[in-house]
ZAVEX-710169 format. One line per 5 residues: number of its first residue (from 0); their letters; for each residue x, y, z of C-alpha. Coordinates in nm, 2 decimals. Each point is the difference from the previous one (the first is absolute). Layout:
! residues N
NUM) a) X,Y,Z  ...
//
This chain:
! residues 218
0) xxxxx) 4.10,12.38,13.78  0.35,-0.08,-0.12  0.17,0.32,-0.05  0.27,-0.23,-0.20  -0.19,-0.13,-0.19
5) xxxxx) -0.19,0.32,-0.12  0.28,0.19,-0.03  0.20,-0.10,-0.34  0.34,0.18,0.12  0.04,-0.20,0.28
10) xxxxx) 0.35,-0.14,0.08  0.03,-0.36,-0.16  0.36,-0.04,0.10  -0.10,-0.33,0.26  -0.20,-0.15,-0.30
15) xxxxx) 0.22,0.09,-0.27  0.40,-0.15,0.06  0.09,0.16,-0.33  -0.02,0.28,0.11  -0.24,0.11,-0.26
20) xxxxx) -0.24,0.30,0.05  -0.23,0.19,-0.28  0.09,-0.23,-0.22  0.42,0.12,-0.01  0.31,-0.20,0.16
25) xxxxx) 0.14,0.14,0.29  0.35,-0.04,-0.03  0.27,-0.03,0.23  0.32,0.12,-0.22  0.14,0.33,-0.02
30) xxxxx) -0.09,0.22,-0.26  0.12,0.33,-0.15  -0.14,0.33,0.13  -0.07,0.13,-0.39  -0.29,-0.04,-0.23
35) xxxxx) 0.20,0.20,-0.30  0.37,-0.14,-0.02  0.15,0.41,-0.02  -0.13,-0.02,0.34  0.20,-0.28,0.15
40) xxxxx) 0.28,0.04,0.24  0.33,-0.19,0.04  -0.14,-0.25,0.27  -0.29,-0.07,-0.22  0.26,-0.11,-0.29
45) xxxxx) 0.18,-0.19,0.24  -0.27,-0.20,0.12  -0.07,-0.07,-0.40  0.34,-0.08,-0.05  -0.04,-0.22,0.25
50) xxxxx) -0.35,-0.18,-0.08  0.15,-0.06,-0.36  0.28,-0.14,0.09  -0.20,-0.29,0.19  -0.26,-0.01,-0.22
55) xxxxx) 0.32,-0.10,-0.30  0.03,-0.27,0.25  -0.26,-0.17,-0.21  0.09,0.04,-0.32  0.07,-0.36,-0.06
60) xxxxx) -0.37,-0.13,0.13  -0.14,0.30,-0.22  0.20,-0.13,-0.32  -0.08,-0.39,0.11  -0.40,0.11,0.02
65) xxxxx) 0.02,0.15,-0.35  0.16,-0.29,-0.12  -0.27,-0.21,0.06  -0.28,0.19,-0.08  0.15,-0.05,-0.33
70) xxxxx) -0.17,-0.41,0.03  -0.30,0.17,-0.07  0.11,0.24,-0.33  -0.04,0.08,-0.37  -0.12,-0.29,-0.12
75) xxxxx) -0.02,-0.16,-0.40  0.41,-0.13,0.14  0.05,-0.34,0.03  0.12,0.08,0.35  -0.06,0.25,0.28
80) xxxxx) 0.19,0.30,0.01  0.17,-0.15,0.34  0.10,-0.33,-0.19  0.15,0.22,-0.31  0.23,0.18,0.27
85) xxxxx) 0.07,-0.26,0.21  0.14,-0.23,-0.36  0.17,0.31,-0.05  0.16,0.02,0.30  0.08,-0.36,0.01
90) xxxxx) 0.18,0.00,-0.36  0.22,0.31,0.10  0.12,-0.23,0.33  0.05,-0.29,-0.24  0.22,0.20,-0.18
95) xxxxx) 0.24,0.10,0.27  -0.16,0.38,0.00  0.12,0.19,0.35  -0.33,0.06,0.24  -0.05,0.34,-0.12
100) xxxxx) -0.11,-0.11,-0.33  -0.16,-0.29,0.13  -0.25,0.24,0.18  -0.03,0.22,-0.28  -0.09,-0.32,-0.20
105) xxxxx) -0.25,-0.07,0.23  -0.18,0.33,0.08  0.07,0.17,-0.39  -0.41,-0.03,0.00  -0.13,0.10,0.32
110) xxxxx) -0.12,0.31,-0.13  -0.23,-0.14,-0.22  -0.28,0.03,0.20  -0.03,0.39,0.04  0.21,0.07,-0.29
115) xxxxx) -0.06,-0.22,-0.32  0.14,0.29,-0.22  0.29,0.07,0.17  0.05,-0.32,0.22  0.38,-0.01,-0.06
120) xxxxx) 0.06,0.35,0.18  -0.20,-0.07,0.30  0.24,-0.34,0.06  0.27,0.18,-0.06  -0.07,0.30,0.28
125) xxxxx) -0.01,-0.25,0.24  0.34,-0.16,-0.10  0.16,0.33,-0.07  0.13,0.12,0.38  0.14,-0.33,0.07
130) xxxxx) 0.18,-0.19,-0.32  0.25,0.06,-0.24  -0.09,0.24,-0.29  0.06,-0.22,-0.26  -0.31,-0.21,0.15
135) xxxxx) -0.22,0.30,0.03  0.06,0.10,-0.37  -0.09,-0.38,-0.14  -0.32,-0.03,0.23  -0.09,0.35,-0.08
140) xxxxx) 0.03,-0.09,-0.40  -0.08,-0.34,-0.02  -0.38,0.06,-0.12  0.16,0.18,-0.29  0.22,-0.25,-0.11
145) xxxxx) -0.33,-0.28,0.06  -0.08,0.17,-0.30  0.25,-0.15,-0.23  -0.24,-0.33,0.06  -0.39,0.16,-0.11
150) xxxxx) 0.02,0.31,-0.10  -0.01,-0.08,-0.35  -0.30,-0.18,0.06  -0.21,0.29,0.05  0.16,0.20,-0.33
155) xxxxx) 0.27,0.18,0.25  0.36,0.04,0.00  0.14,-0.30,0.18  0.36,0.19,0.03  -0.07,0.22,0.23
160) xxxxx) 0.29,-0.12,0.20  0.26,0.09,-0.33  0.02,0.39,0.20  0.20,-0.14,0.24  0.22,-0.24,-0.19
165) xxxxx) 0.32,0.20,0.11  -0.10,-0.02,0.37  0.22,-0.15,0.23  -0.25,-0.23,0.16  -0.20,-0.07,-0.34
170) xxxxx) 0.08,-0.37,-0.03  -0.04,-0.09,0.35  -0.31,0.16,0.00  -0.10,-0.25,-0.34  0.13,-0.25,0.19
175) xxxxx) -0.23,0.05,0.28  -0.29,-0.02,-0.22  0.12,-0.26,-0.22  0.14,-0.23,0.22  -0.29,0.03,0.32
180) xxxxx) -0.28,0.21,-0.09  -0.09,-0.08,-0.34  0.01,-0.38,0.06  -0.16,-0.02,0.36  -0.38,-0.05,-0.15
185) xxxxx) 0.04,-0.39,0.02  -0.27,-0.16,0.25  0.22,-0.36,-0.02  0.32,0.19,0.11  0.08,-0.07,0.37
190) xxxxx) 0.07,0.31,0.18  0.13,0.10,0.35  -0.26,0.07,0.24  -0.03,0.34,0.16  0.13,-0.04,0.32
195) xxxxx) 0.32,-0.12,-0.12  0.09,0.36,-0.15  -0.11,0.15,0.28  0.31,0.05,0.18  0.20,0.14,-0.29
200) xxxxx) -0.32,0.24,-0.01  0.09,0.09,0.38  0.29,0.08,0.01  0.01,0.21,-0.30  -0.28,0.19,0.11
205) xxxxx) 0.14,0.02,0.38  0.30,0.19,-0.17  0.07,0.37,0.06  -0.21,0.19,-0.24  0.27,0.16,-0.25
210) xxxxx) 0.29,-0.13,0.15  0.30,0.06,-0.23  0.09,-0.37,0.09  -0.26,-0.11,-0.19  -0.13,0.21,-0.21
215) xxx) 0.34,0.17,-0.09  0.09,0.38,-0.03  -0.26,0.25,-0.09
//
């Protein structure tokens, strides 16, 4: 008799390169000592500190894979949510826009997928630790001032926007909408591809998180 093969325990390491046993990954990285976080020690924040400051590293391929799942969203458009960012994106760098708004441009939708609601926050957390305020603010309120263009449609008020009339960053922020994001539904309208953002997208999101540089003085 095979005492192996009777024996359902039996180490599977040879067969098994993966590393994989009972069905769980056997990993070979570091991990914290604590299961409750009041539990955790200095070395086991360092090690975090450390782990999130290479996984950041990929922040730009995280962004880049959200973009393009957006081929494949919220349909009854014209165009795919990708195509609608990337005209956006390539009417803002028509119009002489510096990178920072060109990105904005591009990824002011990237939250549509888990956050139809409230899509306009989520893309502006992920601008926010490493552009200029000013471009946080009009990404951030850019879904309220869409309104001006269908809310009335629906019996609403499409003046929303009117509350922040005295803002400083008001008419850039109708700007933005008017001039790139209301307009970018057209399917004959030649965009930019993808790829040819992408390293505006890199090096903005290979900055310093919340570097005063960039994002200016807290």
């Amino acid at each position: 008799m095979n005492d192996n093969a009777a024996d359902p325990n039996a180490d599977q390491t040879a067969d098994n390169p993966l590393g994989k046993v009972a069905g769980k990954s056997v990993s070979e990285r570091p991990v914290v000592s604590f299961r409750r976080m009041q539990d955790g020690t200095r070395e086991d924040y360092a090690l975090l500190d450390r782990s999130e400051r290479d996984y950041v590293l990929a922040l730009p391929d995280h962004i880049l894979t959200a973009l393009r799942k957006l081929d494949q969203s919220l349909p009854g458009y014209p165009v795919s949510r990708l195509e609608h960012s990337l005209q956006a994106a390539t009417r803002a760098l028509k119009d002489g826009a510096d990178d920072e708004l060109i990105v904005a441009a591009l990824i002011h939708d990237v939250g549509d997928e888990l956050a139809p609601y409230n899509h306009a926050e989520i893309a502006a957390g992920i601008l926010r630790p490493y552009v200029r305020a000013e471009v946080t603010w009009i990404v951030e309120q850019h879904g309220l001032f869409q309104t001006y263009y269908y809310a009335h449609h629906y019996g609403r008020d499409r003046n929303g926007r009117e509350k922040f009339r005295d803002h400083r960053w008001y008419q850039a922020c109708e700007d933005f909408c008017a001039n790139w994001d209301q307009c970018s539904f057209d399917p004959d309208y030649r965009s930019e591809p993808l790829s040819s953002f992408e390293p505006r997208l890199r090096e903005i999101f290979g900055r310093p998180a919340h570097d005063p540089r960039f994002v200016g003085q807290a």
